[in-house]
C-alpha positions as a LaTeX table, in Angstrom:
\begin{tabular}{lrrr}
\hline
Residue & $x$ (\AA) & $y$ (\AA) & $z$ (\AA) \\
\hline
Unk1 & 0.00 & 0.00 & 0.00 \\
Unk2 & 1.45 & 3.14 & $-1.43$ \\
Unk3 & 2.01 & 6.44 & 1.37 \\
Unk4 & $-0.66$ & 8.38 & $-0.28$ \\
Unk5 & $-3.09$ & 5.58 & 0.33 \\
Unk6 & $-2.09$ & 5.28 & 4.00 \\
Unk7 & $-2.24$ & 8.98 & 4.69 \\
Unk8 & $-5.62$ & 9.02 & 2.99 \\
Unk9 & $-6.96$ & 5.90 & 5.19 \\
Unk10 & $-5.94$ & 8.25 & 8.43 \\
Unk11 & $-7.04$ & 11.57 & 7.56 \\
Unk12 & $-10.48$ & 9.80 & 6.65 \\
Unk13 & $-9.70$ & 7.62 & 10.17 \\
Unk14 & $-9.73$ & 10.95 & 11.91 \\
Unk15 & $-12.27$ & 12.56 & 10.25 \\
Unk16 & $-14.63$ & 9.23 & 10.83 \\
Unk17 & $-13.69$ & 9.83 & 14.90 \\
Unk18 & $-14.06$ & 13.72 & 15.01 \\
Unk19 & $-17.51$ & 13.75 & 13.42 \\
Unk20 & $-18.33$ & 10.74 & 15.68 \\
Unk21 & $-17.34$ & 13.23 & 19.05 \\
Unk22 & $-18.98$ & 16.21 & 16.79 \\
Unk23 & $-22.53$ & 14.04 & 16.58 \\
Unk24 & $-22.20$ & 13.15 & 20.10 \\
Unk25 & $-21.36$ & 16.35 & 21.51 \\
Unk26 & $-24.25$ & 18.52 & 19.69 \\
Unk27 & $-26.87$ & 15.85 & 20.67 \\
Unk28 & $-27.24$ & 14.80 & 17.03 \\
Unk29 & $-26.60$ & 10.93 & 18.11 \\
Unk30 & $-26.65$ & 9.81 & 21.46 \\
Unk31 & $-23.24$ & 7.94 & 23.01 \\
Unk32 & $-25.11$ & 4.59 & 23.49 \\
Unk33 & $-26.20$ & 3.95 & 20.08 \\
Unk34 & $-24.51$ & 1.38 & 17.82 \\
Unk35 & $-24.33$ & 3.91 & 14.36 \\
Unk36 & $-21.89$ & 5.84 & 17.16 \\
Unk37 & $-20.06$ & 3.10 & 18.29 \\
Unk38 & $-19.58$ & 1.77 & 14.91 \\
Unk39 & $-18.06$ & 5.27 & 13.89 \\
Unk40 & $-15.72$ & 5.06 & 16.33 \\
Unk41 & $-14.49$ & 1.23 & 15.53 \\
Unk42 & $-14.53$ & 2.13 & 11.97 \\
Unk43 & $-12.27$ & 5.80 & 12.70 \\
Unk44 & $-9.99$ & 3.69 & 15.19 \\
Unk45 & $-9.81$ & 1.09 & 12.33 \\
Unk46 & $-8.25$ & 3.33 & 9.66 \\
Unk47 & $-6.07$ & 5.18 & 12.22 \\
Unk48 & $-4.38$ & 1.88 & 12.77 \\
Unk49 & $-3.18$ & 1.60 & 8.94 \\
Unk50 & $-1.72$ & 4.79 & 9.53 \\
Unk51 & $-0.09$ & 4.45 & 12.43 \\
Unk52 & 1.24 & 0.98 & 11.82 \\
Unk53 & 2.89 & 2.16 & 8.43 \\
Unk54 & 4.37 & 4.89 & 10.05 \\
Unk55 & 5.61 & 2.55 & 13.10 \\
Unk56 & 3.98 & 5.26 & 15.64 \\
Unk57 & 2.96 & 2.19 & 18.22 \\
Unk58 & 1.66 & 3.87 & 21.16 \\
Unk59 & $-0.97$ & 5.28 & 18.87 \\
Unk60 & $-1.69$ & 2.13 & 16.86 \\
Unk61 & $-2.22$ & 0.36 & 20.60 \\
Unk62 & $-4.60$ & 3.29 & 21.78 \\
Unk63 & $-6.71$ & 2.76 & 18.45 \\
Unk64 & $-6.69$ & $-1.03$ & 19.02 \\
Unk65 & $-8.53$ & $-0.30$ & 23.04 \\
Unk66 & $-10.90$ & 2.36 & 21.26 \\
Unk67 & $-11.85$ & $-0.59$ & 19.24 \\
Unk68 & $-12.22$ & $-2.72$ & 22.06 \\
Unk69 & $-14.42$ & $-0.48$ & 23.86 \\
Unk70 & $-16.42$ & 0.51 & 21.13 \\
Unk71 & $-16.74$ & $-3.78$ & 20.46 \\
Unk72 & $-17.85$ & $-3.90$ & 23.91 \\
Unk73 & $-20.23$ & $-0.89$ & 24.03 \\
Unk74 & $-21.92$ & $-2.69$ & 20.88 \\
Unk75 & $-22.31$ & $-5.87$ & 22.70 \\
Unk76 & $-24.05$ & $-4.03$ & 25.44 \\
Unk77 & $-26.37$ & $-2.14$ & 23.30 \\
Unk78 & $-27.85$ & $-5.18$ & 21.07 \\
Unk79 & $-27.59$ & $-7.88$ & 24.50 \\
Unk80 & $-29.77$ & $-5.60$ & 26.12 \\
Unk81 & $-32.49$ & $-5.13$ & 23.30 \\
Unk82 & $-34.47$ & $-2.77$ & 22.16 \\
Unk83 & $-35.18$ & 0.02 & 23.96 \\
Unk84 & $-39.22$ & 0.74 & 25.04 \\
\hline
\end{tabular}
């Protein structure tokens, strides 16, 4: 995968997470719904191309527990069913 490729995957990566927080923050999606959690494992999940090309580790780790959490969060959401 060529730089340009990789640099596009994490400027769209941190675009994906800042209009997740954006969404969240102007009460245009609440925290504990799945379309937010999956913007955050999807964001996280292009950060790490970046940041494993570029060999920036700490980062690439700190994407990897965003994922994790937002994994988590999504298993919460659908386990405890629809809401009334």
């Amino acid at each position: 995968m060529g730089k340009l490729a990789v640099d596009l995957l994490g400027w769209a990566g941190a675009g994906v997470l800042l209009l997740a927080y954006g969404l969240v923050s102007f009460k245009k999606l609440r925290a504990d719904s799945g379309y937010y959690q999956f913007l955050n494992a999807l964001g996280s999940c292009l950060l790490i191309v970046n940041t494993v090309y570029y060999r920036a580790y700490p980062s690439a780790f700190v994407n990897l527990i965003w994922i994790v959490i937002a994994l988590l969060a999504s298993y919460r959401i659908v386990s405890r069913g629809p809401s009334v």
